[in-house]
N, C-alpha and C positions, 0 to 999 in steps of 0.2 A: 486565784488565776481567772474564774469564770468572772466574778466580780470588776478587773480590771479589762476583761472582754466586751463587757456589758456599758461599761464607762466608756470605753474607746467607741463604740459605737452610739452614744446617749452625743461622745464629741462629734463624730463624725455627721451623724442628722443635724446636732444645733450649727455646724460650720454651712452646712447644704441649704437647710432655713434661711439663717441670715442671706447668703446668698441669692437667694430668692428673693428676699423680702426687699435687698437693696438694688435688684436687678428691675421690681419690678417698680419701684420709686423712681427710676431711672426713665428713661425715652421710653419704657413699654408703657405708662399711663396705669401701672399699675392691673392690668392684664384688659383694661379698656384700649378699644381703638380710638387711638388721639392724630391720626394721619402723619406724615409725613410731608413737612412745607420748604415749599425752597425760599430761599434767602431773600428778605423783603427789601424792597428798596424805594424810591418815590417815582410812583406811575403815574404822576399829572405834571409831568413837565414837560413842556411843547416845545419838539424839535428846532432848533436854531433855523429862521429863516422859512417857518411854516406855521399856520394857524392851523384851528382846531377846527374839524365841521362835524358838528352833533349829530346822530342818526335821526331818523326821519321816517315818515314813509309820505309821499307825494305822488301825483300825476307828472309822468316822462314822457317825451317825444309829443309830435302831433302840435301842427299849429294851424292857424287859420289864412296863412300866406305860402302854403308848401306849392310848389312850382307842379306844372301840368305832370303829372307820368314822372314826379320825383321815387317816388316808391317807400316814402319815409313811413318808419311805422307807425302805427295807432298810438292815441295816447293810454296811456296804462298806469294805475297807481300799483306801486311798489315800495319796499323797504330796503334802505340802504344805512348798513351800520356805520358805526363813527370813525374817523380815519383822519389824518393828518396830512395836508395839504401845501405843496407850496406857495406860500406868497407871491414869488413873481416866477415868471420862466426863466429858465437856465440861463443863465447869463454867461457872456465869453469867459469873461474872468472866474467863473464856478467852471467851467467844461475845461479852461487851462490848466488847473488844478488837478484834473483828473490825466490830463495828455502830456502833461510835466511827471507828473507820478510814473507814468507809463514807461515815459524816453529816461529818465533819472533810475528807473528800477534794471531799464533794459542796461543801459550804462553801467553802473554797477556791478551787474552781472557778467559783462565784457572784459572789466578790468579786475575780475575772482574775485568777487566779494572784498574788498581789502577794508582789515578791522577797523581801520581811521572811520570806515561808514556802518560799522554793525553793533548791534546791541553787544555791549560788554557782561556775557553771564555771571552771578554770582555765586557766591553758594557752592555744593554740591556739584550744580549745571559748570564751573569752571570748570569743573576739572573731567568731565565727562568726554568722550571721543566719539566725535562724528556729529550725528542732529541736525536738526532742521537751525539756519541762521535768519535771522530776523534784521530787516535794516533800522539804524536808528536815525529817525528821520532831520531830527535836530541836529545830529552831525553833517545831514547833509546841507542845511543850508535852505533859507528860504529861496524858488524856483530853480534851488540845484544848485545855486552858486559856490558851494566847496568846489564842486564837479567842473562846473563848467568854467570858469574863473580861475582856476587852480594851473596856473603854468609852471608852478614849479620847478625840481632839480632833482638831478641821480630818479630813486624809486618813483618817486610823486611825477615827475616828467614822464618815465616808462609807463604809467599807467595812464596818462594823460593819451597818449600816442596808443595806446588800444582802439582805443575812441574812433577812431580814423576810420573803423568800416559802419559810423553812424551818417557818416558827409557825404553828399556828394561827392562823385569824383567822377575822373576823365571826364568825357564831352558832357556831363550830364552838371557838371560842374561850371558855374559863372566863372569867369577871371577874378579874379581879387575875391572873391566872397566864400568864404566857410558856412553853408547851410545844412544843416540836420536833415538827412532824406524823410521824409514823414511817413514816406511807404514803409519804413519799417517801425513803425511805432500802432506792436500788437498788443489789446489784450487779451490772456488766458482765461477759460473759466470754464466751469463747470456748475452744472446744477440738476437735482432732480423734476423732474419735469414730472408736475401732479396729474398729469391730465390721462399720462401713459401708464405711471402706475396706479392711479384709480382702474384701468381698464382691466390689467393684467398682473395686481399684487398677487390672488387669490390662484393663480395660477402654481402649482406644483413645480412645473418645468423653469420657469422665471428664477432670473438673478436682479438684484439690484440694480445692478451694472446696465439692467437693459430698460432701466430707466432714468439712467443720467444723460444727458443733454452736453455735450464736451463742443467749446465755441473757440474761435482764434478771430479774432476782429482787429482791423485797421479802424483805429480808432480817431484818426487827425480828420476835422471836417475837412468836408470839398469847398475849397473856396470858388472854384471855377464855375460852381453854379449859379453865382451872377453873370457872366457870360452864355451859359448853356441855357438857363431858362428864359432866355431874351435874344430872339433876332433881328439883329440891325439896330442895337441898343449896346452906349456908350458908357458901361459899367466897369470897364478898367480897373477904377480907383477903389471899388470896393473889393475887388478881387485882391487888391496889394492889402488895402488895408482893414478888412471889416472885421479879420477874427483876432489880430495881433494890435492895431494901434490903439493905444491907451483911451484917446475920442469914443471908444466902441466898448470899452471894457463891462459898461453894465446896459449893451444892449443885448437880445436875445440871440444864445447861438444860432445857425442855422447850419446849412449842408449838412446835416447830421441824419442818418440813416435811422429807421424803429431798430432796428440789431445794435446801431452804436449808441443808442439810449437805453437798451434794456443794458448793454457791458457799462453803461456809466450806473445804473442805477446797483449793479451789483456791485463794482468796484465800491461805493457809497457805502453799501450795506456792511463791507469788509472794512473800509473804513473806520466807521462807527463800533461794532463787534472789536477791532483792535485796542480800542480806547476801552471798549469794557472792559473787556479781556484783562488791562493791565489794572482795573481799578477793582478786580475780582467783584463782578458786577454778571448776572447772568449773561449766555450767549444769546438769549434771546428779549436782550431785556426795554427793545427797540425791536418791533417788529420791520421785516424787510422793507427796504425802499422797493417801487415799482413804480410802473406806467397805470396812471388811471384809467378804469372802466369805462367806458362811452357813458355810461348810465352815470357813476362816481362825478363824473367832470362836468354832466349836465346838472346833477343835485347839487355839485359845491355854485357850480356859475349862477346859478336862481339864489343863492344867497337867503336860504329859506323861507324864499316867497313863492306863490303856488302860482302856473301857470305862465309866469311871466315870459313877456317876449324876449326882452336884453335883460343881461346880466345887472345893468342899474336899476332895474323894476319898471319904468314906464315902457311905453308901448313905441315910444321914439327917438330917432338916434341924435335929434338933438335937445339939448335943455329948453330951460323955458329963455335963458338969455341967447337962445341961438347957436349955442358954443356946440359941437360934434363932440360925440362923448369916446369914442373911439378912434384907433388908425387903422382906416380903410380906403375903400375908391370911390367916395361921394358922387363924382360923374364922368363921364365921356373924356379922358386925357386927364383926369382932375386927378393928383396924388397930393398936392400939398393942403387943402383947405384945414384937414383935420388936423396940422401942426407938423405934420412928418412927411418927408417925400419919400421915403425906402421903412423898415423897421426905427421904434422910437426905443427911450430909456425903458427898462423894466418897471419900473416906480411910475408911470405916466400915464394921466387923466387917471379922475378918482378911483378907487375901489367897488367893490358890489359888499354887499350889508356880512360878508362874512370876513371882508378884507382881502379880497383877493383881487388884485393887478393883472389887466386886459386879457381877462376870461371870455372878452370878443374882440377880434379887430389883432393887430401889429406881429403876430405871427401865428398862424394856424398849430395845433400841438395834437403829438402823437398820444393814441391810447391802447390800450394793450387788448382790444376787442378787434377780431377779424372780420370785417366785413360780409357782411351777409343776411342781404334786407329781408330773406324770407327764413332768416330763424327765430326772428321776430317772435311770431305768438309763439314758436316755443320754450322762449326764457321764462326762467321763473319769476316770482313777484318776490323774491326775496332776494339781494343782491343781483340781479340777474347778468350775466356776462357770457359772450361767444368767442369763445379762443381756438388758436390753430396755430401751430410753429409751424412756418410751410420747410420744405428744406429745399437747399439748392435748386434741385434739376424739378419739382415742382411746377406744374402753371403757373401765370404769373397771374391767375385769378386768384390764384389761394392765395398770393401772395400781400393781398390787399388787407388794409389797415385802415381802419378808423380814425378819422382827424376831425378836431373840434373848434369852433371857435371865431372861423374868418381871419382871413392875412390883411397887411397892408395893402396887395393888391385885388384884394376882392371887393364884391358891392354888398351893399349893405345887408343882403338877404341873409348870407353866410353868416354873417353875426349872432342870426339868434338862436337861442339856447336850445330848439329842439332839433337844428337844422345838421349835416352830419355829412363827410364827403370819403374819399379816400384815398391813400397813395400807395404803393408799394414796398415790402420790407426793407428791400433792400435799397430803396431809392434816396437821394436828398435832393434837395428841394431848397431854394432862398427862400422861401416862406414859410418853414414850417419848423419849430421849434418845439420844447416841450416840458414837461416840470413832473415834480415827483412825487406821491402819496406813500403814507407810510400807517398800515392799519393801525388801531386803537387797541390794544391789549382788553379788552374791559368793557364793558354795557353802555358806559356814559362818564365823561372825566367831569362833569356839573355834577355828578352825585357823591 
């Protein structure tokens, strides 16, 4: 009897061994630390519709034609990491896509989710009660047209006729015309706001909650600011047609508010993350879209030349054959010499040496830096950036934003790369449009 006690336990260590021996051949490394990696996938492929710009470190700001009592800061060498840039500005037909998404979501929603427009769950997830429902975007149709196209019979009619509190109606309504009210075309969002929980993570009393940032934005630009930013000026025609006719489709959006560009750059961000999402591809595997850094927009516009005045590297705004290398206001009542009489195509007069599309001149663009000439010497030399969410009832001094670049109606001084003005958050503007940077995971995509 003690003998088969002795053997049961001779089994029970060699079963416990083994165990060990195959636990530790397994993910433990064998009792070394081998880390824990998440799922690799290919990090040098450049966002559709953006180039790369390499980090760096240069001299920013400061030039030798800054206007009397401008208050521009010193020049300063700094380092700015690598990050991903858009080719051109926002163009109508990219900001339609985002205000289509918007009125097609809200629609939707109107008419109870109906399955003809929702992802069909498989699996398991069928048979599940309740959940979060997801649209599927292919049922609806490219610019909505199941939705909006869909006249229908019986059910398809009834849901068609929900729709009804998107139109105009009574007095506010044309005779004959069915228009989509555009005041109601919001988007939702949320986001943690770094800047409040940097201040106040390590606080005891703190909740998360009391650093998310919760936004509701009317998202359809102002067309009437070709009217409003001009008086006794005969801009009618762009007010009917500069954000909707197809003539306009790849020039740069305008009347767009810095709030309705930070909800475009997030709706983007969610965009992109959806598509990962389905390709089980990290959530992070494209860092967020944003508004570039005053500092960001000045390093992509030099095109990795030191110093330089304009974005094409010489020191002048026209070639050597004469030609205006920009859309701006060459002289006194002069808007056409440079090719354009109002904003031009996104694609128009050359590029700067990194490929980037009118980085001065044809519409001024928002960046996510708050105005404020005397915090100057106190940025760092490493990325340096001064941000501020102002909120509502705020001054409207806080409320100021950084814009880069030079418009079509500005003169030539505003074009150059150190030079720096501002507007208001929540303002739009006919000349002031914007484009979107998307950081670099990584040190360098050339290594």
């Amino acid at each position: 009897m003690q003998t088969f006690k002795n053997m049961k336990k001779i089994y029970l260590l060699a079963i416990m061994g083994i165990t060990m021996l195959l636990a530790s051949c397994g993910h433990g490394g064998q009792g070394e630390l081998v880390g824990a990696y998440n799922r690799k996938f290919k990090n040098n492929r450049i966002p559709l519709g953006m180039v790369y710009i390499p980090p760096g470190h240069t001299p920013l700001g400061g030039s030798d034609e800054d206007i009397t009592f401008s208050q521009n800061g010193p020049s300063k060498m700094v380092t700015i990491s690598a990050f991903f840039m858009d080719q051109t500005e926002i163009s109508n037909a990219e900001y339609r896509q985002f205000t289509n998404w918007v009125r097609d979501s809200i629609a939707i929603a109107m008419m109870g989710n109906p399955q003809q427009f929702m992802v069909t769950p498989k699996g398991a997830a069928a048979n599940a009660v309740g959940g979060e429902k997801y649209i599927d975007w292919k049922k609806v149709g490219p610019n909505g047209a199941n939705i909006w196209r869909n006249k229908g019979k019986g059910a398809a009619a009834a849901q068609v006729s929900q729709l009804d509190g998107m139109y105009y109606s009574g007095l506010d309504a044309l005779p004959g015309r069915k228009e989509i009210d555009v005041r109601k075309l919001e988007y939702t969002y949320s986001i943690l706001n770094m800047d409040k929980a940097a201040l106040g993570h390590k606080d005891p009393n703190s909740k998360r909650q009391d650093y998310i940032d919760r936004y509701n934005i009317a998202v359809y630009p102002d067309t009437m600011v070709w009217k409003t930013d001009y008086s006794y000026s005969q801009n009618d025609p762009m007010v009917r047609g500069y954000y909707n006719h197809p003539s306009y489709d790849d020039y740069p959006v305008v009347g767009v508010s810095w709030e309705q560009a930070k909800a475009f750059s997030h709706w983007r961000t969610q965009l992109y993350q959806g598509v990962a999402s389905a390709r089980k591809m990290p959530m992070n595997a494209r860092l967020d879209y944003d508004l570039p850094a005053e500092t960001e927009f000045e390093y992509a516009a030099r095109g990795g030349n030191t110093k330089t005045k304009y974005p094409w590297g010489g020191p002048y705004i026209r070639n050597t054959k004469g030609c205006l290398q920009a859309n701006f206001k060459p002289g006194r009542g002069d808007y056409s010499s440079d090719g354009g009489i109002y904003t031009v195509g996104v694609k128009s007069y050359f590029p700067n040496d990194y490929g980037l599309y009118n980085m001065a001149g044809n519409v001024s663009e928002w960046t996510k830096t708050a105005y404020n000439k005397g915090a100057n010497p106190l940025l760092h030399d490493l990325n340096p950036n001064f941000t501020y969410v102002a909120e509502k009832n705020d001054s409207k001094y806080k409320k100021r934003k950084v814009v880069k670049g030079g418009s079509w109606k500005d003169t030539g001084y505003f074009l150059q790369n150190a030079v720096s003005t501002y507007e208001y958050q929540d303002t739009q503007r006919s000349y002031v449009g914007f484009r979107c940077v998307s950081a670099y995971p990584g040190t360098d995509l050339r290594n």
